[in-house]
N, C-alpha and C positions, 0 to 999 in steps of 0.2 A: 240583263238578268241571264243568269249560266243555265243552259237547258240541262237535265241529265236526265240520262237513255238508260231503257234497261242493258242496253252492251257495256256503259258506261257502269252501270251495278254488278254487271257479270262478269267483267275486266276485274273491277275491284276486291271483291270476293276472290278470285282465281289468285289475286296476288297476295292478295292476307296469306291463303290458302301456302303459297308455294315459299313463300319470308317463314311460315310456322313448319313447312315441313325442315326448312336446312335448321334454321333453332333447332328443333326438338334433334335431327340427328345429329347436329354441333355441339348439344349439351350433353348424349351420350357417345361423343365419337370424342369426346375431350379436346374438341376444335372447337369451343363456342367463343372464342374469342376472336377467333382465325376468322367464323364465319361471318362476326358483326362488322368486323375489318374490311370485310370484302361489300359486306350490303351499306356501309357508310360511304369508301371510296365509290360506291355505284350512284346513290346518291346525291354526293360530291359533284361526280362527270354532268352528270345529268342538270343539277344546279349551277354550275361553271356552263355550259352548253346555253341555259338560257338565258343565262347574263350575257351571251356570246364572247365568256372568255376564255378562247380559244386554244390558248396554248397552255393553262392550267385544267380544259376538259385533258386535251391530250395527256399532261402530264399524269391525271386522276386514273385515267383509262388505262397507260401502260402500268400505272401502281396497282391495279385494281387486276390486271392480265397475271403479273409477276405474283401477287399472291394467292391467286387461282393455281396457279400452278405450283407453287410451295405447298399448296392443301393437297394437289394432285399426288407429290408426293413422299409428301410428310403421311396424309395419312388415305392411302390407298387401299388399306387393309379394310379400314371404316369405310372409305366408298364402296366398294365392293361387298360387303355387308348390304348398306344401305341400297344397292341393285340386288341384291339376292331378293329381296322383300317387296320387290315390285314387280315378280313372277304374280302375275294376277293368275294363272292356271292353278297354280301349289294353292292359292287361296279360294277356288272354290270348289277345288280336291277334295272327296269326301274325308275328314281328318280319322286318323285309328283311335282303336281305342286306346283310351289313358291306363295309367298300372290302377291296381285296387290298392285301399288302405293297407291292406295284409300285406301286399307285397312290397308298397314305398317302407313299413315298419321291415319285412325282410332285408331289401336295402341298406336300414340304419342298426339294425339289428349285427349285419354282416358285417360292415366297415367297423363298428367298434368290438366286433370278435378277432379281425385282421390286427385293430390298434392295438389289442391287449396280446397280440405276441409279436408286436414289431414285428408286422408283415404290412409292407408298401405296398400302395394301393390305388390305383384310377378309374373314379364310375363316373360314366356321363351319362347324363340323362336328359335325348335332345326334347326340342320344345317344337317351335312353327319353324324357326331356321333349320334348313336342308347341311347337313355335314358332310355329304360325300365328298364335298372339295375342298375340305378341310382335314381331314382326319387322311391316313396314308396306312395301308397294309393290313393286318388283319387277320383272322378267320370268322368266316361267316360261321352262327350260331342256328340263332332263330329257336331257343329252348325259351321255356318260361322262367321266369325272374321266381329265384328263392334263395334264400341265404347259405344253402350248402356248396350250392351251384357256384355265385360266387366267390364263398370261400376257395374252394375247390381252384381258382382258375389261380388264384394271387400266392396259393401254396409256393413253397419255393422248388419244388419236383415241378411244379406246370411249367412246359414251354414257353408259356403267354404270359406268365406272371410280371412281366417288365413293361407290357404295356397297357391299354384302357380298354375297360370294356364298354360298349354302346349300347343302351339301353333306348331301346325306341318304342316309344307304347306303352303294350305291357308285355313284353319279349326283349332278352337279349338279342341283341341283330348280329352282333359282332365281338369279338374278343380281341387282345394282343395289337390293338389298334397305337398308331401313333400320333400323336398332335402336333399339332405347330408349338413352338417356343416364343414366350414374349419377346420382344426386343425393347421393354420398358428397361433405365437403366433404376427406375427407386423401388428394385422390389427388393425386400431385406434380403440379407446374405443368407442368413439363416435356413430360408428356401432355397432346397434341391428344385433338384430335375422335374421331379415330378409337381411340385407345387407351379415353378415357371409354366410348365406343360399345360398346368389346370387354368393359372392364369391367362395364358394363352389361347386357348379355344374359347373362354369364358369373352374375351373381350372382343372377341370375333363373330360371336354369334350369341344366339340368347339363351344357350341350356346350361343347365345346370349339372358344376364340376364336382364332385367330392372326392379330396384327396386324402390319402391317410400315408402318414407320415413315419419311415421304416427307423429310422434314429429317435424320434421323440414319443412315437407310440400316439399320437397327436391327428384329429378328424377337424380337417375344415373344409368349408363348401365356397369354390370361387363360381359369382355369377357378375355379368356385363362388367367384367375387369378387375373387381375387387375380391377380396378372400378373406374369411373373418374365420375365424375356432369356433367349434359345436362342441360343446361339454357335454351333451349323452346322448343317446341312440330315441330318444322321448324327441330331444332339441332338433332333431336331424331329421327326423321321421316330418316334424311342423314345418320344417323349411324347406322340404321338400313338395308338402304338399300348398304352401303358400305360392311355391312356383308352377303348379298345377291348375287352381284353381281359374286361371281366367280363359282355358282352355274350355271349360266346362260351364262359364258362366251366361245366364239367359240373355235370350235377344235384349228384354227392356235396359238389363244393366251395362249391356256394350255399348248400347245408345246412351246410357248416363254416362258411364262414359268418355263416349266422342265428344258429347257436349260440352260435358264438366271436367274432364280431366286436362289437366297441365293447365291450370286457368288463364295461369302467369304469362306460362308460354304466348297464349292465344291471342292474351291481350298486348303484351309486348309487340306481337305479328301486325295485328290492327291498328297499333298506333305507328308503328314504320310504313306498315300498306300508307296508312293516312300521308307519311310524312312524306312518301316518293309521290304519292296521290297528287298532293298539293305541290309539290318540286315539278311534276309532268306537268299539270294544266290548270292552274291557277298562276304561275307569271308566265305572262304573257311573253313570247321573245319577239323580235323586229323582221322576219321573212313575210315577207307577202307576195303572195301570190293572188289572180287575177281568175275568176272563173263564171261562165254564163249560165248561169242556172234558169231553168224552164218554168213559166208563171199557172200556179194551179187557182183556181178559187171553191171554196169550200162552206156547206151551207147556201149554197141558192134557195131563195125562198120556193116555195112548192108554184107557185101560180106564177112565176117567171122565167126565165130563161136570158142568158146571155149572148148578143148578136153583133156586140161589135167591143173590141177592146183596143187600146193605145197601143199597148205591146206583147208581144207570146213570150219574154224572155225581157232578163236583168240582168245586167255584170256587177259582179261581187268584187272588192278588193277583200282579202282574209290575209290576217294577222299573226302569226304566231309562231312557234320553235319551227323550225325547219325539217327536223324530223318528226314532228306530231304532222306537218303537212305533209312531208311523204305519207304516213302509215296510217291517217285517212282518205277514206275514198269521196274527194272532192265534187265527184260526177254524179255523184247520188241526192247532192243536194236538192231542191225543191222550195221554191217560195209559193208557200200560201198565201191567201187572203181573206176572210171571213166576210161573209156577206149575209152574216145574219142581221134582220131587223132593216134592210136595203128597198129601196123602192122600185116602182120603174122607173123609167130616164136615166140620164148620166149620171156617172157615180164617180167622185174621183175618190181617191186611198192614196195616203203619204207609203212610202216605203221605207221600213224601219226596220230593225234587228228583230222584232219579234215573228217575222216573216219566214225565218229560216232554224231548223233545229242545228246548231254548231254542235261539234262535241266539247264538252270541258278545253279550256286552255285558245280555243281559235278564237277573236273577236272581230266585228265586221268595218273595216277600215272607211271603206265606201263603196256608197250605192249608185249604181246609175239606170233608170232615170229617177229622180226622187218622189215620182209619185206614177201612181196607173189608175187610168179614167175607163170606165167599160161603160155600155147601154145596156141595160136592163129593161125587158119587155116581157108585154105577157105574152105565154104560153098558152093562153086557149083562145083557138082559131076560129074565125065567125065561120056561122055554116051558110053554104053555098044558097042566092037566093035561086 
């Protein structure tokens, strides 16, 4: 019978945990196929390793190195994203405040006063991702957000009018800002500079871009890569504040949440954790190793005591992958033996598997000696005559 340890539950968990985090950022980093390629060939090695076929792990392992490093840099833009987001300081950084209604409606109010005189336009409106290493040049601001303001900057007399303005909180931070350019090549022709531009920071980080378009007269909002058209400053004003809201939303509901949210995801996770689970230490592989473990007895009845035993110590033969036996610690083992319901006198006890807690995947090849005899006496001493 397979013992299982709370390390054994807490390994497990950590790995669900860490298969759902590259998912979830493989599904918005547009690498989720990249990713499942890589936790399959890992898989693979590990399966091939316990069958001990040796030169298809090797082969699994350099396939599985090679497109580690095609992820590395294919999409290093998304890695580094997903390291920006694991500043745990920035996260329990007291956050600013958000814009008010009035002012996300100034916002949508302005960009469609801009569309209606084909006047070109870039407002970013950051979120929890940090943009300073993103965004290049600039003038610092630090006014409050209103639509004349604004206006004002995308006029074609303004200096600044060619690049973005930064919206953080509820204050303009910055104006005349520039962004990175996509390097997607399926983005319509039809998008300029500035729509590439919106796209471009949009799939970099998580705020929200709204461009307005100087040849079509045309408002659309790109956020995590994509770009869709806003038909009115009503439409503009809700999708802006849809991207707001989980900023502002209560403890209970982040907890729903964590729990409920990406269900797909999570459960996908837990059935891989399962499948590497069961590939780690349910087949058994052919290394054995040799070990003397130290003999405990557990449960002495209360009016006894133990005065003489066969052995203080048992050699173990143990079973299993070669690398499960490196990366437990063999020396920590312990044979028990229960002696509940034991008499005085000799006691002898077969020596079985159930004697030691194994972790998942080791099994006990052999025991020596296959059995220990101890004397059992009482404990209360006659008083002296």
């Amino acid at each position: 019978m397979i013992a299982i340890r709370w390390q054994n539950i807490f390994d497990f968990l950590a790995l669900a945990l860490a298969i759902y985090l590259v998912l979830r950022w493989g599904r918005e980093a547009r690498a989720f196929r990249v990713a499942l390629v890589i936790l399959g060939l890992r898989a693979g090695s590990i399966l091939a390793r316990q069958l001990d076929l040796v030169v298809t792990g090797l082969i699994l392992d350099a396939a599985n190195l090679i497109a580690i490093i095609l992820l590395l840099i294919a999409y290093q833009i998304e890695l580094r994203r997903a390291l920006s987001r694991l500043d745990v300081l920035a996260w329990l950084a007291p956050r600013r405040a958000i814009a008010t209604d009035s002012e996300l409606d100034a916002i949508g109010a302005a960009a469609f006063e801009l569309a209606q005189v084909n006047c070109g336009a870039l407002i970013v409106i950051e979120h929890q991702d940090s943009l300073n290493e993103l965004i290049d040049g600039g003038v610092k601001l630090g006014g409050q957000i209103s639509a004349e303001i604004l206006e004002a900057v995308f006029r074609k007399n303004s200096p600044v009018h060619d690049g973005a303005v930064i919206i953080e909180g509820d204050q303009i931070a910055r104006v005349g800002a520039l962004l990175p350019m996509t390097r997607r090549m399926d983005v319509p022709q039809i998008y300029g500079t500035r729509h590439r531009a919106a796209i471009g920071l949009a799939e970099r980080s998580d705020a929200t871009v709204i461009v307005v378009s100087e040849e079509r007269g045309q408002v659309s909002v790109a956020e995590g890569g994509r770009i869709q058209l806003v038909r009115s400053a009503v439409e503009l004003s809700q999708t802006i504040r849809a991207t707001e809201k989980p900023r502002t939303a209560s403890l209970r509901s982040r907890l729903r949440d964590i729990v409920f949210g990406h269900i797909g995801l999570k459960a996908a996770a837990l059935g891989l954790a399962l499948l590497f689970w069961s590939i780690s230490f349910f087949l058994v592989g052919n290394s054995i190793r040799t070990v003397t473990v130290p003999v405990e007895f557990t449960n002495v009845p209360a009016d006894l005591e133990i005065s003489r035993t066969s052995a203080d110590t048992i050699e173990v033969q143990v079973r299993g992958s070669a690398w499960l036996l490196d990366s437990v610690s063999l020396n920590t083992l312990v044979g028990r033996f229960d002696l509940s319901g034991k008499g005085p006198g000799t006691q002898t006890i077969p020596v079985g598997e159930g004697i030691l807690n194994l972790p998942p995947g080791l099994v006990i090849e052999n025991i020596s000696p296959g059995k220990i005899s101890m004397t059992l006496v009482s404990s209360q001493h006659q008083p002296s005559q």
